[in-house]
Structures are given as structure tokens and as C-alpha cells.
C-alpha positions as a Markdown table, in Angstrom:
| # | Residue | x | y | z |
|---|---|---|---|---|
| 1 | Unk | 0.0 | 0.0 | 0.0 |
| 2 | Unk | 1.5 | 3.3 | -1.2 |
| 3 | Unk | 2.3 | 6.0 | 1.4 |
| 4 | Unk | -0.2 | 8.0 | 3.5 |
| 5 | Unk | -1.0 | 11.8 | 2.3 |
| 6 | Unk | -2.8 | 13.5 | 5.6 |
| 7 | Unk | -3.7 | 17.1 | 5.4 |
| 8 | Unk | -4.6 | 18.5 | 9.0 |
| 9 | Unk | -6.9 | 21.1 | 8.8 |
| 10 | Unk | -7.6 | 22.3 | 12.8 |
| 11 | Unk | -10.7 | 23.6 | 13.4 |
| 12 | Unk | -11.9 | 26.2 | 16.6 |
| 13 | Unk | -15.7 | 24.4 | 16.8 |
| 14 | Unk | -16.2 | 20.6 | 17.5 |
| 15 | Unk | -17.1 | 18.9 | 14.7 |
| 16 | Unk | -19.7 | 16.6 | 14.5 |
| 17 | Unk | -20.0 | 14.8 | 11.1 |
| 18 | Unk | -18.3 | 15.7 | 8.0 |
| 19 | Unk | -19.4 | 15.3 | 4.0 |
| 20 | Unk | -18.0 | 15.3 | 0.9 |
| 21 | Unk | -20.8 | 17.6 | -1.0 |
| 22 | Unk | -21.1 | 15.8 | -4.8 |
| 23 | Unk | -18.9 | 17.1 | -7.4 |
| 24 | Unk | -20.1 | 19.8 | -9.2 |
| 25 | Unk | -17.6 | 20.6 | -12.1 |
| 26 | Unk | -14.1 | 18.6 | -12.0 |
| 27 | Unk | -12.1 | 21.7 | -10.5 |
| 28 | Unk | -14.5 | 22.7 | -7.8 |
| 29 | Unk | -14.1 | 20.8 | -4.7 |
| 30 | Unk | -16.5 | 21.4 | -1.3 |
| 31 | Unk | -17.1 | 19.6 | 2.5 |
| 32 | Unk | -20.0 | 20.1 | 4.3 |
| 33 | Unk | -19.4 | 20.6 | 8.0 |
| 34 | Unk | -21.0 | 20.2 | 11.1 |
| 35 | Unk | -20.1 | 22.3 | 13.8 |
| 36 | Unk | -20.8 | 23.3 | 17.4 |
| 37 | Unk | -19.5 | 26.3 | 19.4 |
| 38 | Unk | -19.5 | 25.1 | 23.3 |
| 39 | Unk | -19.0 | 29.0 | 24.2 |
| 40 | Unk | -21.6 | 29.9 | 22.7 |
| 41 | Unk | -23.6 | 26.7 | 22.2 |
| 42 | Unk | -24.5 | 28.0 | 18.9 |
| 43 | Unk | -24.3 | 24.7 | 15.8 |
| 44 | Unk | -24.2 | 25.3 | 12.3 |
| 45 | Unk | -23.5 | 23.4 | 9.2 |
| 46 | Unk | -20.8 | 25.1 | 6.6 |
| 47 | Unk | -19.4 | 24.7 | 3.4 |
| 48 | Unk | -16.0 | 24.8 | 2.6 |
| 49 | Unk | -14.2 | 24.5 | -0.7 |
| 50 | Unk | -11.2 | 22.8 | -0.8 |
| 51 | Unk | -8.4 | 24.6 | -2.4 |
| 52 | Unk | -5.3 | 22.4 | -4.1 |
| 53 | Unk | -2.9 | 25.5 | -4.4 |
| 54 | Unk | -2.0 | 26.3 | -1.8 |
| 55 | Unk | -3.8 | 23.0 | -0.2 |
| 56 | Unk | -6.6 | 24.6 | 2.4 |
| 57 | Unk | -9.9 | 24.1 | 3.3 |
| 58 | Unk | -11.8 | 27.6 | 3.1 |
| 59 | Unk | -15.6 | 28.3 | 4.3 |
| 60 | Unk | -17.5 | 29.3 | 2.2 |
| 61 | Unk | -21.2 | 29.5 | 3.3 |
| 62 | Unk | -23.0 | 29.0 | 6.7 |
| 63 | Unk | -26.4 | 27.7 | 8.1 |
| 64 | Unk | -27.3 | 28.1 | 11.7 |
| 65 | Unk | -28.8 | 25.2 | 13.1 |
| 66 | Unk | -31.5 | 25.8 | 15.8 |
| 67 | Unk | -29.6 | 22.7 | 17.7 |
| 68 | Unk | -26.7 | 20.3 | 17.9 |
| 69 | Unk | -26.3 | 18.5 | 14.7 |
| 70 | Unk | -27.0 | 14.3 | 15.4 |
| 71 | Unk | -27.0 | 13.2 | 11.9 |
| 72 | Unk | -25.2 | 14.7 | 8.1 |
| 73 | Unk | -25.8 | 13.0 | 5.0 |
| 74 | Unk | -25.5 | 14.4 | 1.3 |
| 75 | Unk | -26.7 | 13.8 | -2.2 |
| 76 | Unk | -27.8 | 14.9 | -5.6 |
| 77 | Unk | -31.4 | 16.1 | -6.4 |
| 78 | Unk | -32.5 | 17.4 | -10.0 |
| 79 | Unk | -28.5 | 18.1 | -10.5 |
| 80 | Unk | -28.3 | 20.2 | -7.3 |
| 81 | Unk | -26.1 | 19.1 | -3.8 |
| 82 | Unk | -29.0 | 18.7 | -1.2 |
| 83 | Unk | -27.8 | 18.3 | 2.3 |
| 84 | Unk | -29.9 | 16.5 | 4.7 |
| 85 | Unk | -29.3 | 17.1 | 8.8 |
| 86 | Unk | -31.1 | 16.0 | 11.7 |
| 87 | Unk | -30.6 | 17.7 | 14.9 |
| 88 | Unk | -30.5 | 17.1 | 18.7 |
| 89 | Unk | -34.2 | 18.9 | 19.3 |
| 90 | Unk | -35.4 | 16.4 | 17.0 |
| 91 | Unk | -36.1 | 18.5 | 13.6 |
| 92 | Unk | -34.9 | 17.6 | 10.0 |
| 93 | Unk | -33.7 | 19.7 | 7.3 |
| 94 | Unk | -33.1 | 19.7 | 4.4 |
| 95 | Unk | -30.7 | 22.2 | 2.5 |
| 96 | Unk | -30.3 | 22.9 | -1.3 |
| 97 | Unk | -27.5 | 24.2 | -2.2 |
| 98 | Unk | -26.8 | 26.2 | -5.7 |
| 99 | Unk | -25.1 | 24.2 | -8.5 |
| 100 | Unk | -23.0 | 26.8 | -9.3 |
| 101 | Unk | -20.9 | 27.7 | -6.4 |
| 102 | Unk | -22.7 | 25.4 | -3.3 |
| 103 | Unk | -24.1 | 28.7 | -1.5 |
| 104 | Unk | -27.4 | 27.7 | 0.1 |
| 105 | Unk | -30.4 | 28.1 | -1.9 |
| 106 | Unk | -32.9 | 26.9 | -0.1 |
| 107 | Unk | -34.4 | 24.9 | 3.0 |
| 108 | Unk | -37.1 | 22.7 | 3.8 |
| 109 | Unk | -37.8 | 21.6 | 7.1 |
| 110 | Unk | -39.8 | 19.4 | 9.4 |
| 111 | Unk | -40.4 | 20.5 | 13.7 |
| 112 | Unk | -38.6 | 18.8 | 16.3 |
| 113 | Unk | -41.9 | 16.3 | 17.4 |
| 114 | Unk | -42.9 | 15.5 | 13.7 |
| 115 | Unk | -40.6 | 12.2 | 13.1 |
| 116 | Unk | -39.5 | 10.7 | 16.8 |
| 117 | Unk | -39.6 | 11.7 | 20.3 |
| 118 | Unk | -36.4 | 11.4 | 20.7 |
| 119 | Unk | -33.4 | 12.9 | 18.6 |
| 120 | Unk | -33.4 | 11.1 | 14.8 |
| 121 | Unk | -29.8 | 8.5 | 15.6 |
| 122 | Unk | -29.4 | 8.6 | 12.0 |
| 123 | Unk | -30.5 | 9.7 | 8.4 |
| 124 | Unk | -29.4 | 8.5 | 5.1 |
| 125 | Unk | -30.6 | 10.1 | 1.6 |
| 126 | Unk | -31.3 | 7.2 | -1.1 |
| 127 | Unk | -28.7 | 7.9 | -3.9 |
| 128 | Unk | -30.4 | 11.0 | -6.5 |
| 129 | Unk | -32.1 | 12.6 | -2.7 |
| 130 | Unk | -35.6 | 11.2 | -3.8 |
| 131 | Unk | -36.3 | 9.7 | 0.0 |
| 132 | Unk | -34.7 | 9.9 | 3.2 |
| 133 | Unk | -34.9 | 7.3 | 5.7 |
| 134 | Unk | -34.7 | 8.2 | 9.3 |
| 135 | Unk | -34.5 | 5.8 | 12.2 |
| 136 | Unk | -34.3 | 6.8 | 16.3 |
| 137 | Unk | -34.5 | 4.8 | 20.1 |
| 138 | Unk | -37.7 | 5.6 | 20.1 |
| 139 | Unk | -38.1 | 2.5 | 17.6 |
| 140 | Unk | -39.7 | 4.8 | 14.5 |
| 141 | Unk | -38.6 | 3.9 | 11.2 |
| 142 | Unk | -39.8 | 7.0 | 8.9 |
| 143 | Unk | -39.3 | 7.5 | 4.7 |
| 144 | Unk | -39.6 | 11.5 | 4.2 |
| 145 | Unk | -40.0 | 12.0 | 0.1 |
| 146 | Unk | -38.1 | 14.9 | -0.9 |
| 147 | Unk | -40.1 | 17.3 | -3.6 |
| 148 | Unk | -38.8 | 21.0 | -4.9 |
| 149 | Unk | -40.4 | 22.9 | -2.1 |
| 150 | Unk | -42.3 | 20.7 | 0.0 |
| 151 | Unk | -41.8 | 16.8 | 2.2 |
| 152 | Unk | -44.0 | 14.3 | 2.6 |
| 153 | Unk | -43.5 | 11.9 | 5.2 |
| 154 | Unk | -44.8 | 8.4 | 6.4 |
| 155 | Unk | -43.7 | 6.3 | 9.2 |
| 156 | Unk | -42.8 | 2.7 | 8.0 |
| 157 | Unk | -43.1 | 1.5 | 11.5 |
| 158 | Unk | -43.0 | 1.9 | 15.2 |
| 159 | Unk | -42.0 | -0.7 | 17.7 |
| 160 | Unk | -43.6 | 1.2 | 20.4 |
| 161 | Unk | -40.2 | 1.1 | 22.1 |
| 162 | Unk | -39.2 | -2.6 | 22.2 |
| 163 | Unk | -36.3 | -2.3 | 19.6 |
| 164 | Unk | -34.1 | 1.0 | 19.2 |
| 165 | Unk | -32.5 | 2.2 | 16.5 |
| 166 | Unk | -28.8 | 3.4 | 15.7 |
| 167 | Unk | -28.4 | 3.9 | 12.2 |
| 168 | Unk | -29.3 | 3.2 | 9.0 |
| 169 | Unk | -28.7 | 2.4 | 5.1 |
| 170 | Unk | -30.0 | 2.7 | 2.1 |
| 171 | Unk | -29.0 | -0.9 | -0.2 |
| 172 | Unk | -31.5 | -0.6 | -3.1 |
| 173 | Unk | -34.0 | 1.7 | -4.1 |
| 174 | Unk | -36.5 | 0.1 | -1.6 |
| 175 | Unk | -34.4 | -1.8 | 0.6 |
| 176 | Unk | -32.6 | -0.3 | 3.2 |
| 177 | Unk | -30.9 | -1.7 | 6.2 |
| 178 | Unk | -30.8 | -0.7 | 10.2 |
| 179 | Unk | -28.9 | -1.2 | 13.4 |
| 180 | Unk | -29.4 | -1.3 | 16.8 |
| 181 | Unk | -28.6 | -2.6 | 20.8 |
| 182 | Unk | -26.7 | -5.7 | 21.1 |
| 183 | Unk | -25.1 | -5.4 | 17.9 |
| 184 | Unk | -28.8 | -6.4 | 16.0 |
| 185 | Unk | -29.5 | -5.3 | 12.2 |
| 186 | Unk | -32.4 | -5.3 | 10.5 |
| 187 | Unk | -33.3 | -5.7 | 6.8 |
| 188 | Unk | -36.7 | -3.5 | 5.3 |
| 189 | Unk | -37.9 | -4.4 | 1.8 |
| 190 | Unk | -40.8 | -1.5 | 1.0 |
| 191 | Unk | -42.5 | -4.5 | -1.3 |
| 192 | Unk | -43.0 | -6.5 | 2.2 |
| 193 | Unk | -44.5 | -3.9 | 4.4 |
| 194 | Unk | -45.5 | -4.5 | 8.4 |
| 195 | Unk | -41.7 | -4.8 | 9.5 |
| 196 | Unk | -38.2 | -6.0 | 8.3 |
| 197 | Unk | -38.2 | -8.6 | 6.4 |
| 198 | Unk | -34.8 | -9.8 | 8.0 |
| 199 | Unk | -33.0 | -9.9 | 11.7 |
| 200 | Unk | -29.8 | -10.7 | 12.9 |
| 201 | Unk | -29.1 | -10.6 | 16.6 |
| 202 | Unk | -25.7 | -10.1 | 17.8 |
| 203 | Unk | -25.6 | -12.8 | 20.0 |
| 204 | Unk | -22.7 | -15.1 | 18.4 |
| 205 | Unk | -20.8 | -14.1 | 21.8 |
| 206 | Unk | -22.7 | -12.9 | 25.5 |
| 207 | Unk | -20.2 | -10.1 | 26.3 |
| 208 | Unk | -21.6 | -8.5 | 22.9 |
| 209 | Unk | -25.2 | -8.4 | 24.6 |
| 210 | Unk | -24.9 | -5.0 | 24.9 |
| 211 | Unk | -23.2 | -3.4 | 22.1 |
| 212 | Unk | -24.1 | -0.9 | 19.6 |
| 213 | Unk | -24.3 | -0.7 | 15.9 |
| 214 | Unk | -23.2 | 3.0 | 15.2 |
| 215 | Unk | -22.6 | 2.8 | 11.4 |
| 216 | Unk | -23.4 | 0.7 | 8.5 |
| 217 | Unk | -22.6 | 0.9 | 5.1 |
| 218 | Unk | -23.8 | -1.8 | 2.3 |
| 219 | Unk | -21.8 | -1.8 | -1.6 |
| 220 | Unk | -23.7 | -1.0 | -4.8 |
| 221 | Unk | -22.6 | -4.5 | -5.9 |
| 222 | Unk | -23.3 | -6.0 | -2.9 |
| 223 | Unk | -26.3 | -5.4 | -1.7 |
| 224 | Unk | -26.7 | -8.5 | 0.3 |
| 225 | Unk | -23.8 | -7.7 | 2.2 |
| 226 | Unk | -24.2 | -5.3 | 5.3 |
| 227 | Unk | -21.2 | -3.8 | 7.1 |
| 228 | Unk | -21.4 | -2.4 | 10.5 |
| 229 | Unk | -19.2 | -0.6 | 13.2 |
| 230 | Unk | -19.9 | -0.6 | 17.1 |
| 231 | Unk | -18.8 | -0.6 | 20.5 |
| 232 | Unk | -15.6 | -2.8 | 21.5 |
| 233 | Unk | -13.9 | -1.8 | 18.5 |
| 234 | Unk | -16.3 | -4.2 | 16.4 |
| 235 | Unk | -16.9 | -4.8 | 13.0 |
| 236 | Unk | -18.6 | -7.2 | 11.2 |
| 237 | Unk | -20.2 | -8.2 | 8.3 |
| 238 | Unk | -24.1 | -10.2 | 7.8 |
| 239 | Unk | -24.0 | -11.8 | 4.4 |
| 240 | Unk | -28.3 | -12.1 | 4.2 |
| 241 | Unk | -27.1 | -15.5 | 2.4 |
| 242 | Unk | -25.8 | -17.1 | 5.4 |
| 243 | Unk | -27.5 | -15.1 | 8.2 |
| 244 | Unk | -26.5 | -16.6 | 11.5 |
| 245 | Unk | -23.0 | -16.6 | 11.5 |
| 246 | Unk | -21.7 | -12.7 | 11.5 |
| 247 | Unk | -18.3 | -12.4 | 9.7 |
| 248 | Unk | -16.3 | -11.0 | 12.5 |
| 249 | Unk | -13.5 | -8.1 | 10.9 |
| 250 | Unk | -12.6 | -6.4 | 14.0 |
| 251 | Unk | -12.4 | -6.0 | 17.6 |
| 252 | Unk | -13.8 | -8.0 | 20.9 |
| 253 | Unk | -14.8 | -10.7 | 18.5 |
| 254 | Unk | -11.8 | -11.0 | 17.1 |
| 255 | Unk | -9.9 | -14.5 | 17.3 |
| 256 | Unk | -10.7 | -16.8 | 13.8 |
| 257 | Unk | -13.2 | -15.5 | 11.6 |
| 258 | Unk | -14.8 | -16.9 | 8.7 |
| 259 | Unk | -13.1 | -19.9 | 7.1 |
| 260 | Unk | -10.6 | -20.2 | 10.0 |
| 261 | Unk | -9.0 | -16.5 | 8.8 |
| 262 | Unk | -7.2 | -14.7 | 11.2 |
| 263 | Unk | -9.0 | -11.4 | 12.8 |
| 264 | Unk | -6.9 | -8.6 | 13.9 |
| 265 | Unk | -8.3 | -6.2 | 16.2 |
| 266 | Unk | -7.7 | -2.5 | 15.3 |
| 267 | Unk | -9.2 | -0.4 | 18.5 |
| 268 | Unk | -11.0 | -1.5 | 21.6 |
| 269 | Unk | -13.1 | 1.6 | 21.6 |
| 270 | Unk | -16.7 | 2.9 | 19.6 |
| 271 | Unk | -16.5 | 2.6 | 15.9 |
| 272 | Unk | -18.1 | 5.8 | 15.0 |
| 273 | Unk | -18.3 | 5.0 | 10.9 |
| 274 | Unk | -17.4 | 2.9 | 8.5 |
| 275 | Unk | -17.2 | 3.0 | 4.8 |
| 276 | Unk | -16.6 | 0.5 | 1.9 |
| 277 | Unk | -13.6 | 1.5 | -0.2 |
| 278 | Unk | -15.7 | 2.2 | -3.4 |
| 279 | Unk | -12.7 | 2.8 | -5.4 |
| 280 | Unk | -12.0 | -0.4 | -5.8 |
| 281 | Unk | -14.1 | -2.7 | -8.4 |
| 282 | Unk | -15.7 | -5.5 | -7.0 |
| 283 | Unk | -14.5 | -9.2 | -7.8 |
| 284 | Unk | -18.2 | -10.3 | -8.2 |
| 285 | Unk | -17.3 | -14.1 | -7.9 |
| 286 | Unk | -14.7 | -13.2 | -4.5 |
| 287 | Unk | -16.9 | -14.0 | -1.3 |
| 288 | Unk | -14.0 | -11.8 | 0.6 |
| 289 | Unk | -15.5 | -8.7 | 2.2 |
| 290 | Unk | -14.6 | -5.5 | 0.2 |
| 291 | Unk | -11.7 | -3.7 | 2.0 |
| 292 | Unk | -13.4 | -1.0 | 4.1 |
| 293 | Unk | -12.3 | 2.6 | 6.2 |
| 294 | Unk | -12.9 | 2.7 | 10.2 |
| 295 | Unk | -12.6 | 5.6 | 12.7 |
| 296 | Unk | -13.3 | 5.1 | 16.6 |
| 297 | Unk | -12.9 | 6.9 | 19.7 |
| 298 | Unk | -9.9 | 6.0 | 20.7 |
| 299 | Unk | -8.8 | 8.0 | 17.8 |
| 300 | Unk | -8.4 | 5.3 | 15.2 |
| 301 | Unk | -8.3 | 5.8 | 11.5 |
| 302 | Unk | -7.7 | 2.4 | 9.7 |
| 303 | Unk | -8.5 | 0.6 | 6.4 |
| 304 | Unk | -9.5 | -3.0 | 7.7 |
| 305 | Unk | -9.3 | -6.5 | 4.9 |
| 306 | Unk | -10.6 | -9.6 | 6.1 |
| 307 | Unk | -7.4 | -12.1 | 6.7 |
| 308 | Unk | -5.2 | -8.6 | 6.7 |
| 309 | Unk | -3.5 | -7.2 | 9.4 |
| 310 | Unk | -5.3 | -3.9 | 9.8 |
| 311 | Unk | -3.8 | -0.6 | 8.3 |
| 312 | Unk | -3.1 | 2.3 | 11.0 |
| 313 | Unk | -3.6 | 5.9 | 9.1 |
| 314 | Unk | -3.4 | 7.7 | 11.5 |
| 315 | Unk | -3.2 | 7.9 | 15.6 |
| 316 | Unk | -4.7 | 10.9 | 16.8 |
| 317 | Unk | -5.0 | 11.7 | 21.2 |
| 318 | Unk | -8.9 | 12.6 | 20.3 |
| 319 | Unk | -12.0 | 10.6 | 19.1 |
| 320 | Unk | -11.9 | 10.9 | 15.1 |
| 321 | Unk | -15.9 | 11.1 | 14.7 |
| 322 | Unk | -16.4 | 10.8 | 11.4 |
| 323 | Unk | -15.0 | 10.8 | 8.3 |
| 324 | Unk | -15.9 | 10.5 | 4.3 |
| 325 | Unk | -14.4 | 9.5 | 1.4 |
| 326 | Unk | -15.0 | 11.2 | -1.8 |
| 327 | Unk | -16.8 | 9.0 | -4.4 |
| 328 | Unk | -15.4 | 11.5 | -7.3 |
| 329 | Unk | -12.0 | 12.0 | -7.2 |
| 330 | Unk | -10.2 | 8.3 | -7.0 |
| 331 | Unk | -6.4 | 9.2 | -6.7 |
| 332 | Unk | -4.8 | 10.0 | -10.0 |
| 333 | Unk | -1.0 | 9.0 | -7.9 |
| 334 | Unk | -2.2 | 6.3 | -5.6 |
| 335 | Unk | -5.4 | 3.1 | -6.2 |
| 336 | Unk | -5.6 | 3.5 | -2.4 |
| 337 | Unk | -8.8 | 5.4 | -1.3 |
| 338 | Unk | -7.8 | 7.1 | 2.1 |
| 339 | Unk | -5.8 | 9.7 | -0.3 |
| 340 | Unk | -9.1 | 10.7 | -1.0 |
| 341 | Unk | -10.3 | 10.9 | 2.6 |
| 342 | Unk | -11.5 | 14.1 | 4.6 |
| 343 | Unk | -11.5 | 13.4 | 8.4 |
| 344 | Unk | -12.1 | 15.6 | 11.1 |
| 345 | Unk | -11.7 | 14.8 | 14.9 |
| 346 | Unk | -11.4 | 17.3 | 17.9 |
């Protein structure tokens, strides 16, 4: 693997999620950023074009948010960057941004109340911004359907507070997948309505009882594959072929994995996200999971292969919260994807 280029950008606000806003001509670059001020306990969400000479990061354009940022996602809608953000007091918002330099053009918004009772865990836009699932411990799944100037939103289901959710993932068009406590995930198929049409308890080992499914991410060629991140420094993968057996990657599962392979353990802490490396094209016929990025409280950033020992990029003295890789711009120097990579701890 080719050497590590990391560019430190330090930033006076803490900084709660961080996107990659989709490309919109090959020389403009911009990151969407989450921020919150604990002077002032003011949040907002900023743009900020990336800038290759000299290389900087440079805001752009700002939002204030009327609460803490709890989930960032973006997307394309109609050819224009849309960001989607849910927020601590429990309201969602939507943000459209102009195509031709990513100022803000316009918001939609539902109240804190309208979706859950509790602060949306997570949000993900389906790829083109159409519909936005939302999921929250108060066990309400919602779809919100995005129009020019106006939402419409359904809830999917409610489990009246017997199952939380953690996060969630679009796979198809109307499948999407969700985690939970004790490392659970749960498939939804819209075509098979009155609950998920799939569960996998994380129960392969007691001491996981308790853990938490933070991030998932599932490949465009993959769809049956889900990849999650948790507490314990976990990661794992549930192959809806073979659905009992999780296909342990990382952390207090580790030991021998899949096919007696060796699994290294990267951090012992929270795995805030992880990401498939979607640079790389998929060996359809390979049953090996697709090489993926990890960051964790503990201050972790690592690429993870099953049967590999893991790949440190980086060791910071701070939680790394999030992370994303940009889709657009695979490395013209380097095939590895972390080049690629904006992260942003404390």
C-alpha cells in the first residue's frame, strides 16, 4: 500500500459529522461541516471549498442550526447538492444548495416532534435525494419524500419502544438496512410492508449483549452484504445468504473468523463509521468482504481487509468522529482510497 497523504486542517468548533458535497464541475471541490460552538452553544453546518494551491480548506457558506447537529448526510437532487441534517431537538432539514458555487439556496424543514420523540440516531438520503430514511430509540422507522419545495413523510413502523435504532442504510431503491442494541441489524424491503423482512441478533458471543451498531454501510454491488461498526472496536459483516453466523472483521470478536482466517483487532473503543472503499471494483465471484475505512474513539483511523492485518492511518490523542471519502475524485497517484479521505476529529 503506497504511502499516506494526511492534510490537518484544525478547526476552533467541534465537529460533529463531515461530507463530501457531490462534485459539481471537476475543479470545484467542497465539504459540508458540522459544527458546534460550546461557548456559545450555537451549531451550524458550513461549506467549505477545498483549495489544491496552496492546499486549504476555506468556508465558504453557513447555516445556523437551531440545535446540535445528530446526523449529516449528502446527495444529488435534480442536479443540485442537497444536504440532509437531523438535529438534537429532534427536527430535520433539508438544505439545497446552488449548483454553481454550493451557497445555500434553499431549505425545507420538518419540527422537532414531527418524526420521533427522541433525537433522529441517523438519516441517510437514497442515492439521486428522492427519499430519506430516518430511524431513532424511540423505535420509529420514517421514509420522508423529498419534492422542490415541500416533504411528505410516512412512518414505516414503530416498535412502540421494544427495539431501538442506531443507524441506518439505504442498499437498493427500496431496501434499506438498520442497526441497533446488542449489535442487531435489520433488513426492510418497502414491497414486504408491516416490519423488516430480515433480523440478525448479535448474540454469536454474551459479552456483545450490549453493544451498539453505530454505522453501516452496504456496496452497490453487494447489496446482500451489510457492514457495521460498534462498541468494543467491532466490525462485522451479515451476508443475508448465510445469516446466522456474522463475519467477524474487528475488535472484541476477534480471534478466527470466517473460514478459519485470522482477525486482527484495530481499537478497543466505539467505531463511529465505516465505509466501503468504493474505489476499488468489485471481484463479483470473490466471497472476501470488500476492503473497508474505520474511525473510533480511541482515535483510530484504519483501512480493515478480512485475513489482513489492519492498516493504521493515523493515531490521533482525540476521538476521530467521522469521516468521508469522496466518491469523485479516486487518486490519480495512488489506487488506495484514504488519499481521498477528509477526516475531522477534535
Amino acid at each position: 500500500m503506497a504511502a499516506t497523504a494526511i492534510h490537518k486542517f484544525p478547526q476552533y468548533q467541534y465537529v460533529d459529522a463531515v461530507r463530501w458535497l457531490p462534485q459539481l464541475s471537476p475543479l470545484d471541490r467542497f465539504a459540508v461541516l458540522a459544527l458546534f460552538d460550546f461557548d456559545s452553544d450555537a451549531s451550524s453546518i458550513q461549506i467549505h471549498s477545498l483549495a489544491s494551491n496552496p492546499f486549504s480548506l476555506q468556508p465558504q457558506f453557513s447555516w445556523s442550526s437551531p440545535s446540535r447537529i445528530s446526523s449529516l448526510k449528502t446527495s444529488l437532487f435534480l442536479q443540485k447538492p442537497l444536504i440532509v441534517a437531523s438535529t438534537a431537538a429532534g427536527s430535520l432539514h433539508f438544505l439545497f444548495a446552488d449548483s454553481s458555487d454550493a451557497s445555500f439556496d434553499s431549505e425545507v424543514s420538518l419540527p422537532e416532534g414531527t418524526l420521533h420523540s427522541v433525537p433522529a440516531s441517523s438519516v441517510d438520503l437514497m442515492d439521486g435525494g428522492v427519499e430519506c430514511v430516518t430511524v431513532g430509540e424511540d423505535g420509529k422507522v420514517n421514509l420522508v419524500g423529498v419534492g422542490e419545495s415541500n416533504l411528505s413523510c410516512r412512518r414505516l413502523f414503530d416498535s412502540g419502544g421494544l427495539v431501538s435504532y442506531t443507524a441506518a442504510r439505504w442498499a437498493s431503491s427500496v431496501e434499506f438496512a438498520t442497526g441497533g442494541y446488542g449489535f442487531s441489524l435489520q433488513w426492510w424491503d418497502q414491497r414486504k410492508p408491516g416490519g423488516p423482512v430480515s433480523n440478525f441478533k448479535g448474540n454469536w458471543d454474551k459479552k456483545l449483549s450490549s453493544g451498539i451498531v453505530h454505522s453501516i454501510d452496504i456496496h452497490p454491488s453487494r447489496k446482500h452484504t451489510c457492514l457495521a461498526g460498534g462498541s468494543l472496536g467491532t466490525v462485522f459483516a451479515w451476508d443475508l445468504r448465510w445469516q446466522q453466523q456474522p463475519i467477524i472483521l474487528s475488535g472484541a470478536g476477534a480471534g478466527t473468523g470466517a473460514g478459519n482466517t485470522m482477525v486482527h483487532s484495530v481499537s478497543e473503543s466505539e467505531v463511529w463509521e465505516v465505509q466501503y472503499d468504493r474505489c476499488i471494483k468489485s471481484n463479483t465471484s470473490s466471497t472476501r468482504i470488500l476492503p473497508s475505512m474505520i474511525c473510533s474513539e480511541d482515535g483510530i483511523l484504519a483501512v480493515i481487509e478480512q485475513g489482513e492485518e489492519p492498516v493504521e492511518l493515523l493515531a490521533e490523542a482525540c476521538a476521530i468522529n467521522s469521516f468521508d471519502i469522496d466518491r469523485h475524485n479516486p487518486s490519480i497517484k495512488c489506487a488506495c482510497f484514504f488519499v481521498v479521505t477528509l477526516i475531522l476529529g477534535c
